[in-house]
N, C-alpha and C positions, 0 to 999 in steps of 0.2 A: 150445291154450293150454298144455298141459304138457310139449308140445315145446319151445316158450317159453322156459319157467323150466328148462327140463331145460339148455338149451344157453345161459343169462345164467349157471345154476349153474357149468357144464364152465370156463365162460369166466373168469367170476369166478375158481374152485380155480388154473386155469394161470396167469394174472396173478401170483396171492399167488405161487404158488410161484418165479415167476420174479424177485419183487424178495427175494430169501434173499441174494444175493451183494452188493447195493449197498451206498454208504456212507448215512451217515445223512444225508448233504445231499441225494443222489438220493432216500432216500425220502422226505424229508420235504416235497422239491419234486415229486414225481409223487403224495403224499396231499393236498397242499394243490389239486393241480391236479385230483385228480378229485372232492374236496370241492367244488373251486368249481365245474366245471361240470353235476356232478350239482344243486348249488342253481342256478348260473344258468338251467341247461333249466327248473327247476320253476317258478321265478320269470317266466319267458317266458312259459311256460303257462298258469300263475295269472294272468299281467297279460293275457291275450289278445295278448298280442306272439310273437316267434319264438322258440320252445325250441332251435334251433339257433343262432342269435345268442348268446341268453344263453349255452348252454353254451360256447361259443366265448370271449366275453369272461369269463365266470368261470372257467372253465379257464386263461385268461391270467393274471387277477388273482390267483385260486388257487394257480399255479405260482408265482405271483413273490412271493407271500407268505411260502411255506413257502419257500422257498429265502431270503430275508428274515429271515424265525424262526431257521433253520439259522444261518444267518451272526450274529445275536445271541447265540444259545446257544453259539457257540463264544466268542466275546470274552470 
């Protein structure tokens, strides 16, 4: 188990560090995107349906939001 969280930790720290260069439409479409599919897996799972479905469609939905958001906050 603590190899687990030792290597979501490792994974997690490189991720963050690698959105430092993006603009703020890329982050706010790769936040929206992992927001949603972080809830739709959980959503999957809580419903007794597929955590990978959900994450799949809330990661879509997710994505298209924030990049959505992005594009309101600049007008």
């Amino acid at each position: 188990m603590k190899n687990i969280v030792l290597a979501l930790t490792a994974v997690a720290g490189l991720t963050l560090a690698g959105c430092s260069g993006m603009s703020t439409t890329e982050q706010r479409t790769l936040t929206g995107g992992a927001a949603g599919a972080a809830g739709g897996a959980a959503l999957g799972a809580v419903t007794g349906g597929s955590a990978t479905t959900g994450a799949l469609l809330g990661g879509a939905l997710g994505a298209g939001g924030g990049y959505l958001y992005d594009q309101a906050e600049e007008d």
